[in-house]
MIGU-941976 format. One record per residue (C-alpha): x, y, z; residue number from 1. Coordinates in nm, 4 decimals. Last residue first. Layout:
<atoms>
<<X Y Z> NUM>
...
</atoms>
This chain:
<atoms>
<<-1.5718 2.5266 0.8443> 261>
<<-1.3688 2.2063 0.8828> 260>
<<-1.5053 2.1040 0.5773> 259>
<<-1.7308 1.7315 0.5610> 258>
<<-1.5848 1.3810 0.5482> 257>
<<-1.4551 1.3592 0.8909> 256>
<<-1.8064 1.4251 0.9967> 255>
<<-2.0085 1.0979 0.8347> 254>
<<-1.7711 0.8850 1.0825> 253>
<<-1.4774 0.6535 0.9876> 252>
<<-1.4998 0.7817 0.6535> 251>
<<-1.1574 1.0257 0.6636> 250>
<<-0.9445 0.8882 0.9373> 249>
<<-1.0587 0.5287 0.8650> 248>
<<-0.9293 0.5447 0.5467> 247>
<<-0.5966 0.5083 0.6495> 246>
<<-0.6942 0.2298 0.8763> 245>
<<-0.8518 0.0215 0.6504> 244>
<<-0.5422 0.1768 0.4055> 243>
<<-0.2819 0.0581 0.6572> 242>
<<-0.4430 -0.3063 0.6730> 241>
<<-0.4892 -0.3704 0.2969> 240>
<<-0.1084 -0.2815 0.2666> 239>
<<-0.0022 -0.5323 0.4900> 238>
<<-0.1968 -0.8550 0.3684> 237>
<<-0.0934 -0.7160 0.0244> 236>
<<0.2833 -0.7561 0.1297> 235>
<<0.2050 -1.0829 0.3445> 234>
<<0.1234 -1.1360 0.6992> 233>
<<0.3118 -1.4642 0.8776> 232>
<<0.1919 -1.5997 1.1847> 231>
<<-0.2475 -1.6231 1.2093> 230>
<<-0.1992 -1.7208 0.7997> 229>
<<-0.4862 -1.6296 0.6099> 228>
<<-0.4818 -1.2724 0.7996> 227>
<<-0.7770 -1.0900 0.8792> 226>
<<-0.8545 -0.7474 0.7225> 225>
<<-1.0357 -0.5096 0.9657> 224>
<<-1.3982 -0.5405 0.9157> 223>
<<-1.4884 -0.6531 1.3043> 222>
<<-1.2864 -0.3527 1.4097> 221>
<<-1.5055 -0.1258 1.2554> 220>
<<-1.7744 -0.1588 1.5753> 219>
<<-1.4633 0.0440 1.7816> 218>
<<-1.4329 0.3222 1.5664> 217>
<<-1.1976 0.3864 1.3322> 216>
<<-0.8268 0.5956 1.3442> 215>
<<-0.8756 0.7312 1.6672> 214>
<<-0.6930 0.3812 1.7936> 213>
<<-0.6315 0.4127 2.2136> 212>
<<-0.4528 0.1280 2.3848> 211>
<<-0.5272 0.1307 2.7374> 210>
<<-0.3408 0.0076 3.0867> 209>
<<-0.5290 0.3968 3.1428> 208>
<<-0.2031 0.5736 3.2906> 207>
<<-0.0337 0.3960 3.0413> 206>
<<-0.2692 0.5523 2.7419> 205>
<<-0.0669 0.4336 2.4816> 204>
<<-0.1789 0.5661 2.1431> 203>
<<-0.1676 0.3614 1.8325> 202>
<<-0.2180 0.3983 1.4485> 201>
<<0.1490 0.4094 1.3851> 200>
<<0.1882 0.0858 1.5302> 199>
<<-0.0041 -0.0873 1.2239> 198>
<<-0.3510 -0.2613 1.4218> 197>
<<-0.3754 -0.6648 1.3493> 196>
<<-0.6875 -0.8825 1.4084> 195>
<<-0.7689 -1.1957 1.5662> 194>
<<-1.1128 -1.3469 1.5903> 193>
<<-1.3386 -1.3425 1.8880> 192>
<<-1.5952 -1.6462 1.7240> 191>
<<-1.9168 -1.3391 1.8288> 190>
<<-1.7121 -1.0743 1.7512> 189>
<<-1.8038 -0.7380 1.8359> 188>
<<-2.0044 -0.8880 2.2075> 187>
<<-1.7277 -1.0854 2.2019> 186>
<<-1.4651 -0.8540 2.2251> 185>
<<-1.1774 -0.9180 1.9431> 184>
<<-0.8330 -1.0543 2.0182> 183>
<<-0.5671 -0.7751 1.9363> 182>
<<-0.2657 -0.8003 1.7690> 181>
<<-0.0274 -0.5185 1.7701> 180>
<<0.1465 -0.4571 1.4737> 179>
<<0.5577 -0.2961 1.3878> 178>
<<0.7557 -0.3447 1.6881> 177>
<<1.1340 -0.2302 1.6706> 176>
<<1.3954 -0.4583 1.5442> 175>
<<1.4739 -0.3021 1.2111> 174>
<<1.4890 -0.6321 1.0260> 173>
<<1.3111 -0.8234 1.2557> 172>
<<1.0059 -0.6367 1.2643> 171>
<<0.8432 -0.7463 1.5569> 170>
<<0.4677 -0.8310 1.5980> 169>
<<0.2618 -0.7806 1.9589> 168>
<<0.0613 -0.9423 2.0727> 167>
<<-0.3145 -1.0678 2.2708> 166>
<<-0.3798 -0.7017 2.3156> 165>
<<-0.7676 -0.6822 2.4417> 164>
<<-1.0842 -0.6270 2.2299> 163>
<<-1.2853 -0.3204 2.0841> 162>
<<-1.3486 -0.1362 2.3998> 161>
<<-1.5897 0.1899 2.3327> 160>
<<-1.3928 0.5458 2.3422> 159>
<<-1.5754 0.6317 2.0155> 158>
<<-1.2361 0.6860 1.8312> 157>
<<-1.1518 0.3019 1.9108> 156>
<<-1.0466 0.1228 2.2722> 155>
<<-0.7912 -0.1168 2.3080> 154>
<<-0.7854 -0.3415 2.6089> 153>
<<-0.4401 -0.3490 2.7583> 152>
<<-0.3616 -0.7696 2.7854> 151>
<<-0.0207 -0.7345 2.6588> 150>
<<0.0440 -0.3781 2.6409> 149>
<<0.4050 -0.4238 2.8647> 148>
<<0.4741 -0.0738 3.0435> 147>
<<0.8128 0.0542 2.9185> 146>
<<1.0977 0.1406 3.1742> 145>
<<1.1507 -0.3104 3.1910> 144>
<<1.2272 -0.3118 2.7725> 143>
<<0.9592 -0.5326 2.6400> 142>
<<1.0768 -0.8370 2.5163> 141>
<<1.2837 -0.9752 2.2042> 140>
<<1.4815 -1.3110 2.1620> 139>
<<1.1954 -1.5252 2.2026> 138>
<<1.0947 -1.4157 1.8752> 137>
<<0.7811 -1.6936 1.7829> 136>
<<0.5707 -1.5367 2.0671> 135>
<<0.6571 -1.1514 1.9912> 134>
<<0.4487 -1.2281 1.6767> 133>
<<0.7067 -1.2295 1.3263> 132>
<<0.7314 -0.9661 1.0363> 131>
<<1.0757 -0.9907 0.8567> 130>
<<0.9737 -1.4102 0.7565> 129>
<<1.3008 -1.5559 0.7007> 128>
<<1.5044 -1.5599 0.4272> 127>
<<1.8360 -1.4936 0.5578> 126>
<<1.8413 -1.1218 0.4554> 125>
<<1.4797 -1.0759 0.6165> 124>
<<1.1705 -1.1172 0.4030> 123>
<<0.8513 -0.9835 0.3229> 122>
<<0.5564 -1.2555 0.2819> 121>
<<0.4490 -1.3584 0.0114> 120>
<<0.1041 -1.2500 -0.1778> 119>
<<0.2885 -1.0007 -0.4246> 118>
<<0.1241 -0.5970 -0.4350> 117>
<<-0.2291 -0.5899 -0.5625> 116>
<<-0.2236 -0.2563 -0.4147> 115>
<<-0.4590 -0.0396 -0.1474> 114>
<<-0.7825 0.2223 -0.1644> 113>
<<-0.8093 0.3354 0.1331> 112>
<<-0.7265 0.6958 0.1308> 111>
<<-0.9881 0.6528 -0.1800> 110>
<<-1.2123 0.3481 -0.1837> 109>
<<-1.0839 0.0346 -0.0452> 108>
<<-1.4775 -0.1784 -0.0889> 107>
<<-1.4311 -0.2481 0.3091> 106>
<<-1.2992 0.0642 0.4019> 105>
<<-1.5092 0.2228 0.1590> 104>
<<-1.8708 0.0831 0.2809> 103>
<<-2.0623 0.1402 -0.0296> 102>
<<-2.1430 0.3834 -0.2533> 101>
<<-1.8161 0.5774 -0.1795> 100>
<<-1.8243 0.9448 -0.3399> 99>
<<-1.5337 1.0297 -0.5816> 98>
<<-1.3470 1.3344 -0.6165> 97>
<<-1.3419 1.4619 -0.9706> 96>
<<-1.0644 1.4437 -1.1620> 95>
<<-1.2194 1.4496 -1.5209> 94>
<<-1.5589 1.6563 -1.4845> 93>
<<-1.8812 1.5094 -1.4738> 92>
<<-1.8925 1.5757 -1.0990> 91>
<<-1.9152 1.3713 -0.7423> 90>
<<-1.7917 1.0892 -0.9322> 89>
<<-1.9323 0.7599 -0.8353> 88>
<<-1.7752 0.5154 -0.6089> 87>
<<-1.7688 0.0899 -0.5346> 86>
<<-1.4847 0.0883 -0.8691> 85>
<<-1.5382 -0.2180 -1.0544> 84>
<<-1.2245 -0.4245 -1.1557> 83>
<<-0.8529 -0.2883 -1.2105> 82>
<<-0.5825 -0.5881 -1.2601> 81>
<<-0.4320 -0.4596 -1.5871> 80>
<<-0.2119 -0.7554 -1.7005> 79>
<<0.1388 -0.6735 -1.5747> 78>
<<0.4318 -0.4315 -1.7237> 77>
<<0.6361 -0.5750 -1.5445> 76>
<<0.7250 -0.9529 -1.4321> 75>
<<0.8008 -1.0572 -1.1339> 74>
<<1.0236 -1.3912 -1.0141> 73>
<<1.1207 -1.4575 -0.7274> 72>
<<1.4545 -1.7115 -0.6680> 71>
<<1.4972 -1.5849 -0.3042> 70>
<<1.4934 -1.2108 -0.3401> 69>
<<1.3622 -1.0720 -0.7044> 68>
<<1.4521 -1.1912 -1.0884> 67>
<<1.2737 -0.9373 -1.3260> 66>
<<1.0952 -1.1117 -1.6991> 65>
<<1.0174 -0.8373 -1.9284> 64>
<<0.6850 -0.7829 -2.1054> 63>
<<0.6948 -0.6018 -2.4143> 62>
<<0.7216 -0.2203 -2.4190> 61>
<<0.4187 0.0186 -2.3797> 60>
<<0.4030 0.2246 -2.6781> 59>
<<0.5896 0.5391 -2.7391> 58>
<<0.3527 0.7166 -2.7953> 57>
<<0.0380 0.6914 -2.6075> 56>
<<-0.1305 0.3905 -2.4433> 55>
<<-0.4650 0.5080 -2.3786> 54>
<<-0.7258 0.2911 -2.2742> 53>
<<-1.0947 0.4308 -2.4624> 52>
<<-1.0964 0.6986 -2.6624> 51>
<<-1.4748 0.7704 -2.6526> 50>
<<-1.6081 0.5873 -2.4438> 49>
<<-1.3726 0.7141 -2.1475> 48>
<<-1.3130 1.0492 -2.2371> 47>
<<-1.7113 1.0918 -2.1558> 46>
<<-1.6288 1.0299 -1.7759> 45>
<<-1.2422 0.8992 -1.6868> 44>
<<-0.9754 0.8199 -1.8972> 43>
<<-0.7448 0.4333 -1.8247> 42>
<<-0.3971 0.5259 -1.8691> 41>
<<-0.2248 0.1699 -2.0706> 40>
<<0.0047 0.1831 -1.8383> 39>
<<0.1002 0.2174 -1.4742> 38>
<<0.3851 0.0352 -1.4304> 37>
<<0.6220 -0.0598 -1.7195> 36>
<<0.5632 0.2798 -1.8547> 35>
<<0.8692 0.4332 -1.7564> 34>
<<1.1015 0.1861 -1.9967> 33>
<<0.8967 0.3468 -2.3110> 32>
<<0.9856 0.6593 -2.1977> 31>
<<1.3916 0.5692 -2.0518> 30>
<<1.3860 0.3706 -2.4483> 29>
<<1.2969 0.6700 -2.6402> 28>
<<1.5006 0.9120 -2.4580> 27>
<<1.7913 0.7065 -2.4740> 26>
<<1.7374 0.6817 -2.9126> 25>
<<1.7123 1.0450 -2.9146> 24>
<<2.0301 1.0917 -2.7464> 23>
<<2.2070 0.8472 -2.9609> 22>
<<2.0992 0.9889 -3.2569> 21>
<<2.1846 1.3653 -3.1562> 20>
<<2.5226 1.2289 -3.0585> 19>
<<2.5494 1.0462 -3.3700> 18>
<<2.4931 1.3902 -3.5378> 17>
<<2.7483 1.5830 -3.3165> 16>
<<3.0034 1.3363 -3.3858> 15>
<<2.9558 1.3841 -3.7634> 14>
<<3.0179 1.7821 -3.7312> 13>
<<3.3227 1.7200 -3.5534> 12>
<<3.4472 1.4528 -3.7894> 11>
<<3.3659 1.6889 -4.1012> 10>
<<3.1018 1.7559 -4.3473> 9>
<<3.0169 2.0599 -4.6149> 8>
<<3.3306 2.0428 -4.8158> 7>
<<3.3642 1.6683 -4.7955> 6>
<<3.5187 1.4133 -4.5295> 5>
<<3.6449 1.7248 -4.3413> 4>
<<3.9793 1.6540 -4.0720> 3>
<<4.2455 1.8280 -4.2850> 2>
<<4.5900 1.7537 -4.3191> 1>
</atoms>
């Protein structure tokens, strides 16, 4: 008995080659899988008229359909969604740090540049919003060895008053507060609109009965993102406000952009 189809070729040899195949063919599907976000690559400077997108091999796989939370529906890879960049290169070289034109927390240049991310809002696991204001959660209030902020006035990195804490947002799914929502000052906002800070931003000053924000100064405030809905804040919604204040702590003021030394 003898396990060789011919004298050159036998099962174990064979099994090796469909391994090989098979092998080859999983690599070729996980790279062409990878580039469902992020794809074509877009070059920068001279590369850019002269090759154009780039797409590389293998190419970018066909649009597939992905079922999400609640009946959604999302499908990847997406139609590019870039537009006009408000920046210029500070060199000719690919890479190079770019230099706002305009006002980059409002334009969401650099460390505030956001995503195009879905225009609903997140959800618990019974479908309900996951972000709500303290004043549609009756079942949560401030814990009695924790000052309440409602009514602090919040102050930005120039130590000015921006507005007051009208406030505050719960994340329901981790039960812990999340936004604070302040009402502007009117001498910053003449109709005293409603905008929200992310937690992380904050400083209690309880001494004070003061919220402190280093992150931008107190005239920013009027350019925060404002909500389309004053209850409910979407994924974008969200991720516009942590780059405004993101980006804050490098172009708030002319000096956070320059060396330390």
């Amino acid at each position: 008995m003898t396990a060789a189809f011919t004298r050159y070729i036998d099962v174990a040899q064979l099994s090796l080659y469909i391994f090989w195949a098979f092998f080859a063919g999983l690599i070729f599907y996980l790279r062409r899988e990878d580039k469902r976000e992020g794809y074509p690559l877009t070059p920068e400077g001279v590369q850019r008229q002269t090759r154009g997108q780039v797409g590389v091999f293998p190419p970018i796989p066909a649009p597939k359909t992905f079922r999400t939370i609640n009946n959604g529906v999302w499908q990847a890879p997406r139609a590019p969604m870039d537009g006009p960049i408000a920046a210029r290169p500070a060199a000719a070289f690919p890479g190079a740090p770019l230099i706002p034109t305009g006002n980059p927390l409002v334009d969401g240049v650099g460390p505030a540049s956001w995503v195009a991310r879905s225009e609903k809002p997140d959800l618990t696991f019974e479908g309900d919003n996951r972000m709500v204001p303290m004043r549609h959660a009756h079942e949560y209030r401030v814990m009695s060895l924790s000052r309440d902020p409602h009514g602090w006035a919040v102050i930005g990195a120039d130590g000015v008053v921006a507005g007051y804490v009208r406030d505050l947002w719960i994340d329901e799914s981790e039960s812990n507060v999340r936004y604070l929502e302040i009402e502007l000052d009117q001498a910053l906002a003449a109709d005293r609109h409603h905008v929200l800070i992310p937690e992380p931003y904050v400083r209690y000053l309880r001494r004070q009965k003061r919220v402190s924000v280093r992150a931008i100064l107190a005239s920013q405030f009027a350019d925060v993102p404002v909500l389309k809905h004053p209850d409910q804040i979407t994924f974008r919604e969200e991720d516009k406000l942590v780059a405004y204040f993101g980006g804050g702590a490098l172009y708030a003021t002319p000096a956070r952009l320059g060396p330390l030394l």
